[in-house]
N, CA, C and O atoms as a GROMACS GRO file, in nm:
protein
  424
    1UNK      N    1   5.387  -2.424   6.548
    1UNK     CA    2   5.523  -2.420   6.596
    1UNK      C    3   5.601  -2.532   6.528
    1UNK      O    4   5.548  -2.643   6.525
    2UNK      N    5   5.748  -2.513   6.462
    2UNK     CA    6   5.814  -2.584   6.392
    2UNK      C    7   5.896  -2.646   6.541
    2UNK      O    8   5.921  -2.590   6.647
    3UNK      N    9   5.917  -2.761   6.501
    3UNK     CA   10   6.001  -2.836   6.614
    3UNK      C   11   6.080  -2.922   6.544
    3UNK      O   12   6.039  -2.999   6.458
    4UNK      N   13   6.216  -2.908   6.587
    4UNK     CA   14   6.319  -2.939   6.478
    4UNK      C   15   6.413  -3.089   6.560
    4UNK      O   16   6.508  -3.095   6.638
    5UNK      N   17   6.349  -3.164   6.510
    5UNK     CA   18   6.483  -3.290   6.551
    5UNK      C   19   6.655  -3.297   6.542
    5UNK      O   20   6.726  -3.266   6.447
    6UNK      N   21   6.689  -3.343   6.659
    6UNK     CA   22   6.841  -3.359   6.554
    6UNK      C   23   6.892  -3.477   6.656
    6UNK      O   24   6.892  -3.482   6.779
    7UNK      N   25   6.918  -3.536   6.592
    7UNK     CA   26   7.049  -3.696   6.589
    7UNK      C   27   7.162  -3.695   6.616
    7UNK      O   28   7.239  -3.653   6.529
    8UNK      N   29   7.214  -3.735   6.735
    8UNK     CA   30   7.325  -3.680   6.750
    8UNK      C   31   7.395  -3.836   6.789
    8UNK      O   32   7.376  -3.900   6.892
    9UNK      N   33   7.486  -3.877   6.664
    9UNK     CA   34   7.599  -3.950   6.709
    9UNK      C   35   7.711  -3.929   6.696
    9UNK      O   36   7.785  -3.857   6.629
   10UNK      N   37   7.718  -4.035   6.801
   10UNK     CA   38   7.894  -4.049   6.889
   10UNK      C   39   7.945  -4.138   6.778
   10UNK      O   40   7.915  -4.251   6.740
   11UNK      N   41   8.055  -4.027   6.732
   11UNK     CA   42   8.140  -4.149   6.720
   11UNK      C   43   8.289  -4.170   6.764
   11UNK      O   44   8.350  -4.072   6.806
   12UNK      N   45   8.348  -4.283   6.759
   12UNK     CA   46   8.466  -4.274   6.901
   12UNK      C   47   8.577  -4.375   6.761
   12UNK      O   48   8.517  -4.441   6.676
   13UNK      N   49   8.672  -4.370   6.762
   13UNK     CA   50   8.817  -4.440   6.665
   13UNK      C   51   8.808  -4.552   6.744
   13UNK      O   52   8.767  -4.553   6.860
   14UNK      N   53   8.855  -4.667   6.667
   14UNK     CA   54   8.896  -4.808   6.699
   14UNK      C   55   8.992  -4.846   6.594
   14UNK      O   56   8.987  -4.823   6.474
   15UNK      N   57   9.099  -4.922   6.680
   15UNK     CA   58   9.242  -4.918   6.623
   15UNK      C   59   9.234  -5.024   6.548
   15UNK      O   60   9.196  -5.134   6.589
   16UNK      N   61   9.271  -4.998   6.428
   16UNK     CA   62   9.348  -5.085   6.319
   16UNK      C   63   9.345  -5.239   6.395
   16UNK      O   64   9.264  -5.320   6.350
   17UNK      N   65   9.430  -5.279   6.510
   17UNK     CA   66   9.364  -5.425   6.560
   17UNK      C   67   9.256  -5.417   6.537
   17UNK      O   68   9.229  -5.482   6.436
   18UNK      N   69   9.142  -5.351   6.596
   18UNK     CA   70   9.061  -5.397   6.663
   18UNK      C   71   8.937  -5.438   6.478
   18UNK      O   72   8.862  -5.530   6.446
   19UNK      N   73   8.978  -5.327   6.420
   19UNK     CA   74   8.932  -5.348   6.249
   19UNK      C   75   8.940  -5.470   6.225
   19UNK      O   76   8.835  -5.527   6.199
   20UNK      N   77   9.079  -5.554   6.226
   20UNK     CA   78   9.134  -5.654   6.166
   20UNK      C   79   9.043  -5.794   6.249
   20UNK      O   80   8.985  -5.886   6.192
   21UNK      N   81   9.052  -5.776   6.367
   21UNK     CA   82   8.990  -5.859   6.478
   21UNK      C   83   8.878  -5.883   6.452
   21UNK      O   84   8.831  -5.997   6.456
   22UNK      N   85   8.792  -5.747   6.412
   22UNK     CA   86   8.630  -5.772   6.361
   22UNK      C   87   8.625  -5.876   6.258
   22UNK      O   88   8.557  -5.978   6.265
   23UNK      N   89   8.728  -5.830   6.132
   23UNK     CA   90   8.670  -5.845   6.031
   23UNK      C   91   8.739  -5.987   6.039
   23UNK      O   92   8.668  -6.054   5.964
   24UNK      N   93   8.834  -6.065   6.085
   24UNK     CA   94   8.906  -6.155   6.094
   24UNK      C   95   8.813  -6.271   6.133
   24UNK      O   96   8.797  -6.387   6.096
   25UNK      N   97   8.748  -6.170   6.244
   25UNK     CA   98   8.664  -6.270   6.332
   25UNK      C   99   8.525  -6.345   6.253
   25UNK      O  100   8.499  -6.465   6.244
   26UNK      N  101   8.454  -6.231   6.202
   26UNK     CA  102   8.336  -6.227   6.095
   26UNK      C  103   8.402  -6.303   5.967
   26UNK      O  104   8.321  -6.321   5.876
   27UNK      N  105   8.484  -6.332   5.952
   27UNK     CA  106   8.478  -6.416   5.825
   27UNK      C  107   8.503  -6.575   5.880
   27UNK      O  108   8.465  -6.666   5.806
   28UNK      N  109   8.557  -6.603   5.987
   28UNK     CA  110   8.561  -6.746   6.081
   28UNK      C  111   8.452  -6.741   6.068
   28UNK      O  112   8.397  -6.801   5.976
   29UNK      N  113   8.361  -6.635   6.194
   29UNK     CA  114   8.193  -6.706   6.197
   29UNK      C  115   8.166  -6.727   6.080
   29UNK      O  116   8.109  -6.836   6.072
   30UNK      N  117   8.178  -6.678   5.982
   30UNK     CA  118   8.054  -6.704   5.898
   30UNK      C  119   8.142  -6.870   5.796
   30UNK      O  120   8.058  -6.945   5.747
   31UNK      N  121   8.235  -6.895   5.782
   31UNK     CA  122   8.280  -7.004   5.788
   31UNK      C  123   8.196  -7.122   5.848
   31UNK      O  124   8.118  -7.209   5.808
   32UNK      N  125   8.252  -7.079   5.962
   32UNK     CA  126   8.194  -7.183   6.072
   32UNK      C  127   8.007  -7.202   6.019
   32UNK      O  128   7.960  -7.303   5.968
   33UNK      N  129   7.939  -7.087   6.046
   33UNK     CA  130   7.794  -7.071   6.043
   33UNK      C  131   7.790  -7.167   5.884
   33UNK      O  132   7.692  -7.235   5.853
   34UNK      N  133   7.903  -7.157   5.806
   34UNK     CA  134   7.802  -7.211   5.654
   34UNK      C  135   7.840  -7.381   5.653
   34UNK      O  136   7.789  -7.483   5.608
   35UNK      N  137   7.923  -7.356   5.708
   35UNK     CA  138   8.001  -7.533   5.723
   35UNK      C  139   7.948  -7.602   5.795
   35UNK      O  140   7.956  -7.724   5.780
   36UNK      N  141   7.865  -7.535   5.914
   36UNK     CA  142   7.798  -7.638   5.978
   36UNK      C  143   7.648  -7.724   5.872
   36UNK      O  144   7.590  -7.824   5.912
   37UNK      N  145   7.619  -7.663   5.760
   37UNK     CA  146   7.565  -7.713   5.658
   37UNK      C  147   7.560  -7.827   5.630
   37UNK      O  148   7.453  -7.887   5.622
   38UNK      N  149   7.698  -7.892   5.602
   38UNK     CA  150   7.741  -8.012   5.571
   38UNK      C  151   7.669  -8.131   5.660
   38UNK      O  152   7.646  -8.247   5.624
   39UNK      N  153   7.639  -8.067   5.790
   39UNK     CA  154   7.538  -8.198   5.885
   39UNK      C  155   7.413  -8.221   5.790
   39UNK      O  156   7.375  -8.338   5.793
   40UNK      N  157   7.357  -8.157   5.724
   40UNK     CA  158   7.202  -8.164   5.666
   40UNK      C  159   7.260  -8.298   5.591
   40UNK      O  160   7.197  -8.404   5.594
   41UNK      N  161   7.403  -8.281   5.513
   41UNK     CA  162   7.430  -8.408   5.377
   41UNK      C  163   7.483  -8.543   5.435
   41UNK      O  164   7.525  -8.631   5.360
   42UNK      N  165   7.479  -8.558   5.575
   42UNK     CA  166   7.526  -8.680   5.657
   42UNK      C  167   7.397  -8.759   5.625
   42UNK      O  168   7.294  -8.696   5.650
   43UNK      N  169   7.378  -8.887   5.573
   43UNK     CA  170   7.233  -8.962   5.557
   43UNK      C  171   7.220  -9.030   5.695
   43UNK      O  172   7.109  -9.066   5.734
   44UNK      N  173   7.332  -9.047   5.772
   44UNK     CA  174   7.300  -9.152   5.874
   44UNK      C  175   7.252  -9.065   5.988
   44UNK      O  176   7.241  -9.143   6.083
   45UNK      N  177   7.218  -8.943   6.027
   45UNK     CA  178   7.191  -8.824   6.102
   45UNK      C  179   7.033  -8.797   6.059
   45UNK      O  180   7.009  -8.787   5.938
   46UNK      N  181   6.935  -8.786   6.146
   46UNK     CA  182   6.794  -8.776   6.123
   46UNK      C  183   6.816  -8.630   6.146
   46UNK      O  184   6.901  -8.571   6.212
   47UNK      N  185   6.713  -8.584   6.070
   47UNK     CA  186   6.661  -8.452   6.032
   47UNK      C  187   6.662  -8.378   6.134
   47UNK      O  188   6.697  -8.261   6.122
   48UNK      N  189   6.619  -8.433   6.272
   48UNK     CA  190   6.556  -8.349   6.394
   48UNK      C  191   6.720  -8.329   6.436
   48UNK      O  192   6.786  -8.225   6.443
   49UNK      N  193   6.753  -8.444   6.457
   49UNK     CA  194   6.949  -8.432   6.526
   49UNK      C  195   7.033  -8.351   6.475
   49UNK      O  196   7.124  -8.292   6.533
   50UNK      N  197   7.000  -8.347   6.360
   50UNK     CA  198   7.079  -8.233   6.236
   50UNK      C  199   7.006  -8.083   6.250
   50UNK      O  200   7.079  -7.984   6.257
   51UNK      N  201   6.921  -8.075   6.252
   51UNK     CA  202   6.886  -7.943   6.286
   51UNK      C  203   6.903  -7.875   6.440
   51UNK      O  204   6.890  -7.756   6.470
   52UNK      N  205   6.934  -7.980   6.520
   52UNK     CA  206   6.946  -7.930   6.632
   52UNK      C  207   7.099  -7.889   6.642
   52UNK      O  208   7.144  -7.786   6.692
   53UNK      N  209   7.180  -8.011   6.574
   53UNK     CA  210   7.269  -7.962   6.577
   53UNK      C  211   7.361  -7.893   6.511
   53UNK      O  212   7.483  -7.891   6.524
   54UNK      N  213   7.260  -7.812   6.407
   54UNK     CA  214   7.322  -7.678   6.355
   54UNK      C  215   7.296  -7.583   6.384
   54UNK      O  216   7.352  -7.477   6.354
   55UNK      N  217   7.149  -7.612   6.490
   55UNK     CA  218   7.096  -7.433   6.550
   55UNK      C  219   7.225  -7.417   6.685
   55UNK      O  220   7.267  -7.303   6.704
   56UNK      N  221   7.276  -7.520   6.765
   56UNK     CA  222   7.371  -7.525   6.892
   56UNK      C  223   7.497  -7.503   6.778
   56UNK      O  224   7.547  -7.398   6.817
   57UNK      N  225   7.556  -7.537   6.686
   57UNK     CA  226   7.701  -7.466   6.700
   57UNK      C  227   7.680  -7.351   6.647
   57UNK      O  228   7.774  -7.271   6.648
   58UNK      N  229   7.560  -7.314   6.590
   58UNK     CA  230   7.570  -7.154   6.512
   58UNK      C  231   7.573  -7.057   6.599
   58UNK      O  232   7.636  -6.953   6.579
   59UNK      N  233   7.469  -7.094   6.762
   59UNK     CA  234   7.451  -7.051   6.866
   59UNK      C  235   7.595  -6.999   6.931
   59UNK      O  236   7.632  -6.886   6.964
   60UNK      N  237   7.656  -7.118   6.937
   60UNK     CA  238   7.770  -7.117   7.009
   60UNK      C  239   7.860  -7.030   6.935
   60UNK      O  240   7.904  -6.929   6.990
   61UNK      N  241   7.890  -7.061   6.815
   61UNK     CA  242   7.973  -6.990   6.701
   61UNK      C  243   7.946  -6.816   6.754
   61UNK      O  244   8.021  -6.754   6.829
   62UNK      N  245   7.829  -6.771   6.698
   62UNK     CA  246   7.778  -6.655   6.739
   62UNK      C  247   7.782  -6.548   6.879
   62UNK      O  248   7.800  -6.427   6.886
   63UNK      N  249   7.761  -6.638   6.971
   63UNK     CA  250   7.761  -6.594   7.112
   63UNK      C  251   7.902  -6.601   7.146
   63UNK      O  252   7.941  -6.500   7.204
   64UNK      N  253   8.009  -6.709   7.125
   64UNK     CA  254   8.135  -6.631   7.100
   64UNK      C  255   8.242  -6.578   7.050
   64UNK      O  256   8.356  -6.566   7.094
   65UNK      N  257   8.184  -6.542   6.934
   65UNK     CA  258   8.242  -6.425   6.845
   65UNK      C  259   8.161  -6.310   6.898
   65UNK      O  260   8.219  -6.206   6.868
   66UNK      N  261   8.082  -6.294   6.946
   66UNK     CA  262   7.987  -6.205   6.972
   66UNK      C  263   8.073  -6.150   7.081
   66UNK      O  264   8.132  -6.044   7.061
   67UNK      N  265   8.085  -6.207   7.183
   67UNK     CA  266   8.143  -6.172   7.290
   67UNK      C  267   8.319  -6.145   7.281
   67UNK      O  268   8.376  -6.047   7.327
   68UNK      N  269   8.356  -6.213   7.237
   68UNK     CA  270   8.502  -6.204   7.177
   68UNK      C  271   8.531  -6.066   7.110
   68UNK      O  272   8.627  -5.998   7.146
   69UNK      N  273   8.442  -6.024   7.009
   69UNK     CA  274   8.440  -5.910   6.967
   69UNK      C  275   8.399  -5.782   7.055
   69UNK      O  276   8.429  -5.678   6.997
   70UNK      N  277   8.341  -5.764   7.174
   70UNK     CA  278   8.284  -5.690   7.232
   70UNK      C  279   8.156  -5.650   7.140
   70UNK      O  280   8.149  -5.533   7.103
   71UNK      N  281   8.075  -5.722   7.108
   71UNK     CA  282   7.939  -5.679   7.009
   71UNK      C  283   7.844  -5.703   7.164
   71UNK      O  284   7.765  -5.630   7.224
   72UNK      N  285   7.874  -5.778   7.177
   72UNK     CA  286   7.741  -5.811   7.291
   72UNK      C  287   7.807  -5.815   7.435
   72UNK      O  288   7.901  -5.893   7.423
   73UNK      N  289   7.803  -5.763   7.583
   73UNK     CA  290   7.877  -5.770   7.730
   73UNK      C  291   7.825  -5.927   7.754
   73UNK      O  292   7.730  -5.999   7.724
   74UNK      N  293   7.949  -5.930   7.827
   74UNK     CA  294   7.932  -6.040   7.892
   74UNK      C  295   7.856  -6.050   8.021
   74UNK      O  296   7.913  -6.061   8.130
   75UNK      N  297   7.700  -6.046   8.001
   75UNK     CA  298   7.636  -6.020   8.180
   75UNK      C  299   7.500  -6.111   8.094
   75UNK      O  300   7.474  -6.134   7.975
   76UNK      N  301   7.458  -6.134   8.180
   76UNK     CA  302   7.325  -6.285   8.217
   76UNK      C  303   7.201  -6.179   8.125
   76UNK      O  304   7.152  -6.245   8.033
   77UNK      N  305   7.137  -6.014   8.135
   77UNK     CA  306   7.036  -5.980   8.025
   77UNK      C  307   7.090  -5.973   7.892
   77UNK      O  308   7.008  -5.989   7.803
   78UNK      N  309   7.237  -5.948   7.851
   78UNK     CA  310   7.238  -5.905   7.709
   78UNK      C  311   7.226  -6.093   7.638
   78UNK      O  312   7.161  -6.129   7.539
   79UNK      N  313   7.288  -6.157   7.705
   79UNK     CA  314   7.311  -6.276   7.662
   79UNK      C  315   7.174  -6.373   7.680
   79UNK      O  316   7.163  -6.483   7.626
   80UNK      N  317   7.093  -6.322   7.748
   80UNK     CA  318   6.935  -6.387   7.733
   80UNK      C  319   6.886  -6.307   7.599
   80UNK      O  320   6.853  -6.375   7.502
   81UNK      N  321   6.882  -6.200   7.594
   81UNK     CA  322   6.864  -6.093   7.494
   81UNK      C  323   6.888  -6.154   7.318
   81UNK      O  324   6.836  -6.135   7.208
   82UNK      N  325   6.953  -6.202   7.351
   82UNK     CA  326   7.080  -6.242   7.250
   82UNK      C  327   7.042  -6.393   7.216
   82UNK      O  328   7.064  -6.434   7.103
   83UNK      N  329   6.988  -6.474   7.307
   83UNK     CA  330   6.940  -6.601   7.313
   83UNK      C  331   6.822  -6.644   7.246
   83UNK      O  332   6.805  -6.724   7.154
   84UNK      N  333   6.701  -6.534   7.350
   84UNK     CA  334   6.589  -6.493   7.239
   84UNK      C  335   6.538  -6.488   7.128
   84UNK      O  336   6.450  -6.555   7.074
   85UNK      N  337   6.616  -6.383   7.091
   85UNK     CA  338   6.620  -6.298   6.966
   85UNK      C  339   6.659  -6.423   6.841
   85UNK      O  340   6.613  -6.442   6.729
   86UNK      N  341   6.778  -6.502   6.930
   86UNK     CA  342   6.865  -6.603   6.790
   86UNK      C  343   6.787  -6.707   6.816
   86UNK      O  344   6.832  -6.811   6.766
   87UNK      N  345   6.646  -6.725   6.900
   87UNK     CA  346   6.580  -6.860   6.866
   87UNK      C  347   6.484  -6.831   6.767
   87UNK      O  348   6.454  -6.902   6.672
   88UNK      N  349   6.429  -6.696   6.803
   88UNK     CA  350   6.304  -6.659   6.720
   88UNK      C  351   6.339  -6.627   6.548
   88UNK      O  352   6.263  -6.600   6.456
   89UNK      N  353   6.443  -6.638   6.552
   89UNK     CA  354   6.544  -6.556   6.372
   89UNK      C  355   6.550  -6.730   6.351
   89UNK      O  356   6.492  -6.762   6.247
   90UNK      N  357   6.594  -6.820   6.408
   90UNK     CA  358   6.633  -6.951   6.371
   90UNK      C  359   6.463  -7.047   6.331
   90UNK      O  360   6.455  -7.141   6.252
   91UNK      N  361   6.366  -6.996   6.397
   91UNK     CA  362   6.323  -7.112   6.386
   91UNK      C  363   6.208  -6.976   6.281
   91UNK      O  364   6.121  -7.027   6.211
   92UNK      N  365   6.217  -6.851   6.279
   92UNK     CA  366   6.132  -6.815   6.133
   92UNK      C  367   6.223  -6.842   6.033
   92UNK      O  368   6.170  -6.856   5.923
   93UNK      N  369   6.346  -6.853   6.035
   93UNK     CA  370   6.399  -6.887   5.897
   93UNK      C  371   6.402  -7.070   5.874
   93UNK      O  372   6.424  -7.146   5.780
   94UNK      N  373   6.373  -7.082   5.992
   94UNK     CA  374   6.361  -7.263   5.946
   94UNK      C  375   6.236  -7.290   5.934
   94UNK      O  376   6.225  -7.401   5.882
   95UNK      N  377   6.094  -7.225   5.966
   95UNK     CA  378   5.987  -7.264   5.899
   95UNK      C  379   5.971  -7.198   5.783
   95UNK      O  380   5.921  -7.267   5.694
   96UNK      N  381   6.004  -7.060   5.747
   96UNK     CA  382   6.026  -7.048   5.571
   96UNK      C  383   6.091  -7.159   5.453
   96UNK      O  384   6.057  -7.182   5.337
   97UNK      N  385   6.196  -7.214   5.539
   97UNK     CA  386   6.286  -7.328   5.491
   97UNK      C  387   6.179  -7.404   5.431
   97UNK      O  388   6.158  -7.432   5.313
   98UNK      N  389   6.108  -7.435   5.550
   98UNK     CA  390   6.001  -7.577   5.546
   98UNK      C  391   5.906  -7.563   5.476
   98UNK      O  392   5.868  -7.638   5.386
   99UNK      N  393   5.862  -7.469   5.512
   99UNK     CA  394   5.719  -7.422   5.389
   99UNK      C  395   5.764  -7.460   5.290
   99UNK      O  396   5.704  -7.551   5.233
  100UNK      N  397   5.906  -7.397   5.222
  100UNK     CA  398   5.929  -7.343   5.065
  100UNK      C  399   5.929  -7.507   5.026
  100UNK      O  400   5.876  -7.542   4.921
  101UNK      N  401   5.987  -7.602   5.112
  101UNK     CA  402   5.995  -7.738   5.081
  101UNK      C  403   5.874  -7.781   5.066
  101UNK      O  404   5.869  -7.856   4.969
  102UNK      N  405   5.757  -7.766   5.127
  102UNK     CA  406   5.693  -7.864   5.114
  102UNK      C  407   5.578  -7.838   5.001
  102UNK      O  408   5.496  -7.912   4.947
  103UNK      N  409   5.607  -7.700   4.988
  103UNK     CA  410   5.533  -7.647   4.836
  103UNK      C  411   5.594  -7.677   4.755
  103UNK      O  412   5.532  -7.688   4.649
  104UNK      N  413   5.753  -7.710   4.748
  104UNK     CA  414   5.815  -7.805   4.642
  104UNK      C  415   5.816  -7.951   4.616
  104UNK      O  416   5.891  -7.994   4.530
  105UNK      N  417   5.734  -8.036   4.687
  105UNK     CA  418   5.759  -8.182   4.717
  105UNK      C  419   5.592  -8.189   4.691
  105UNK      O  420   5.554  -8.305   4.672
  106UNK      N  421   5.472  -8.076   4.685
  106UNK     CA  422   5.318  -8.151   4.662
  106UNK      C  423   5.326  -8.131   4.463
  106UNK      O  424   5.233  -8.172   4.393
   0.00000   0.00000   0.00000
């Protein structure tokens, strides 16, 4: 017996604001997200203080644009969800970071 799938999406119009708003918004974050960079080139800022405090404004950056945009509701699971997810993405891309360094420094 053949059994046939089918996919069915919704899709719904979003107004010209709301385009501009996204894309307005997504180019701030990611501003924000690359500028917070500049903490790593502060010498008087230890490594641990600087990384903490680029994973908290990227956090912050993210979670509200996130919410600002309607990408993520504003209720206590999507935003744990959301919390999660952006510790476990932060700290595998910061031990890739670290690895790649320290195979560059033996």
């Amino acid at each position: 017996m053949l059994t046939i799938y089918s996919f069915t999406i919704n899709f719904h119009t979003i107004s010209i604001q709301n385009v501009n708003k996204n894309i307005l918004s997504s180019l701030l974050l990611a501003f924000i997200a690359g500028g917070i960079s500049a903490v790593f080139k502060v010498e008087k800022i230890s490594l641990g203080l600087a990384t903490m405090s680029d994973a908290i404004v990227i956090y912050i950056d993210y979670l509200l644009f996130y919410v600002f945009n309607n990408w993520i509701e504003l209720q206590i699971i999507p935003i744990l969800v959301f919390t999660v997810l952006y510790i476990i993405g932060y700290l595998i891309i910061w031990l890739c970071i670290y690895h790649q360094i320290k195979i560059q420094v033996k």
